[in-house]
C-alpha positions as CSV (number, residue, x, y, z in Angstrom):
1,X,-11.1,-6.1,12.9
2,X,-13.2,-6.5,9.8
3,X,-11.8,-8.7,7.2
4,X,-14.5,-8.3,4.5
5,X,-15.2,-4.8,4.8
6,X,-14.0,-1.4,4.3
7,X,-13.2,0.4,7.5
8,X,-13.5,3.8,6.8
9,X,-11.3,5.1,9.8
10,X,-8.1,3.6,8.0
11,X,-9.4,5.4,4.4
12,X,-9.7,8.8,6.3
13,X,-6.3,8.3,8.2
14,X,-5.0,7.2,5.1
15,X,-6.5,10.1,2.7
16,X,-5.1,12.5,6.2
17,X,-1.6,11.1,5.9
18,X,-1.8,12.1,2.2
19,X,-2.7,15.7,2.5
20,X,0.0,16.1,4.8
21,X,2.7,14.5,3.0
22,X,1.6,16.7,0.0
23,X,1.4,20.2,2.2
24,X,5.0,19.2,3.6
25,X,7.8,22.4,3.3
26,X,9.7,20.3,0.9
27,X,6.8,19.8,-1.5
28,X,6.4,23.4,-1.9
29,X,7.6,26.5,-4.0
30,X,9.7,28.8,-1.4
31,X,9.5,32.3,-1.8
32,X,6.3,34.8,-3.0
33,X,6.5,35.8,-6.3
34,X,5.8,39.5,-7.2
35,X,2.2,38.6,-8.6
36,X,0.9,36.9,-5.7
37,X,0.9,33.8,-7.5
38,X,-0.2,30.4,-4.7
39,X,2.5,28.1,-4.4
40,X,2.2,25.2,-6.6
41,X,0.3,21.6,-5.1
42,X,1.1,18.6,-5.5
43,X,-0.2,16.2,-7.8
44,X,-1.7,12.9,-6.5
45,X,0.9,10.6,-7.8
46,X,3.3,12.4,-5.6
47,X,1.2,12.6,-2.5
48,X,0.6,8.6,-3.4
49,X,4.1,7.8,-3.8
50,X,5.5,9.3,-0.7
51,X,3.1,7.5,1.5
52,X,3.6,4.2,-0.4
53,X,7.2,5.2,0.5
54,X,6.3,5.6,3.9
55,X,4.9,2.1,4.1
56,X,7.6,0.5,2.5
57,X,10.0,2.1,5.1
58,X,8.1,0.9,7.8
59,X,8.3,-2.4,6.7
60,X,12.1,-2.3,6.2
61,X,12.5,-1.2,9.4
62,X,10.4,-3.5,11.0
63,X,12.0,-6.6,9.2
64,X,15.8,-5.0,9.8
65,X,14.5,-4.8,13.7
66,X,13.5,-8.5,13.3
67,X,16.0,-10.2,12.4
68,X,18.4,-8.2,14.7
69,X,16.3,-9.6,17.4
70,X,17.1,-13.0,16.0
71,X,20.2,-12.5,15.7
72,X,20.5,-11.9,19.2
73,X,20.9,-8.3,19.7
74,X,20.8,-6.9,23.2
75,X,19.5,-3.6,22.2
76,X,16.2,-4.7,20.7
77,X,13.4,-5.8,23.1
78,X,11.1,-7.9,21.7
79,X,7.9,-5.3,22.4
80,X,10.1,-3.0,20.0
81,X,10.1,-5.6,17.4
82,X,6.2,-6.3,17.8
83,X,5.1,-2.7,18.0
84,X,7.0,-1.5,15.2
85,X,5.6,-5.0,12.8
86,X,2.2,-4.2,14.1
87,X,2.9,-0.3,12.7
88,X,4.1,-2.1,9.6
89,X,1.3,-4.5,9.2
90,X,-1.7,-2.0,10.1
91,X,0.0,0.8,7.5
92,X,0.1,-2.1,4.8
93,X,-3.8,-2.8,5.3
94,X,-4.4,0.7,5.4
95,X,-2.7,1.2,1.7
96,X,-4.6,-2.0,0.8
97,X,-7.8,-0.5,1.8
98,X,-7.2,2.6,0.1
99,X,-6.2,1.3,-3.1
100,X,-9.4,-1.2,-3.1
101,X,-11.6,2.2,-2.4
102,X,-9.5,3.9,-5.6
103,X,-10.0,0.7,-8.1
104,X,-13.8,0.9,-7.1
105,X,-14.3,4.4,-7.7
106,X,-12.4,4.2,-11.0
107,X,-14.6,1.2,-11.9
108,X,-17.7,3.6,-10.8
109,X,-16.4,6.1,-13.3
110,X,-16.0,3.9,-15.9
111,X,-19.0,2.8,-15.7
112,X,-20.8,5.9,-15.9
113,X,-22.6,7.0,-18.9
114,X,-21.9,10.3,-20.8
């Protein structure tokens, strides 16, 4: 794992989660209008905030697994509880990763001259 660099894997399954959350069925206009206009998209901060939603749901449920581990819980194996804070962990760095990649190219823009 490279902790200084960007590893552009995670940005492309990253940006690939995003298109799909924003081509789901329940993002979308149902029905066809009589003038054939294309359903309606949606906007980034949507697409952005259902996969930062994602994340943060991973991470619950990785914590809630946790502690019912520590609590004692018969039902929770202890490879559950490490694969699913290794899912939780990996999507984190992954949103990190992308949102370093979107504060460098909006610095890029900034700095360009008109």
């Amino acid at each position: 794992m490279k902790t200084g660099g960007i590893d552009s894997s995670r940005i492309e399954s990253m940006i690939a989660q995003l298109r799909a959350a924003a081509t789901r069925p329940e993002n979308t206009v149902r029905g066809v209008q009589q003038d054939d206009v294309p359903a309606q998209r949606v906007d980034f901060a949507s697409a952005l905030k259902a996969s930062l939603d994602q994340v943060n749901s991973a991470q619950q449920n990785a914590d809630a697994l946790a502690k019912r581990f520590v609590s004692g819980d018969d039902s929770v194996n202890l490879s559950d509880v490490m694969i699913n804070s290794q899912k939780a962990s990996i999507a984190f760095q992954a949103t990190v990763q992308v949102r370093n990649k979107l504060v460098s190219a909006y610095h890029d823009i900034m700095n360009m001259q008109v």
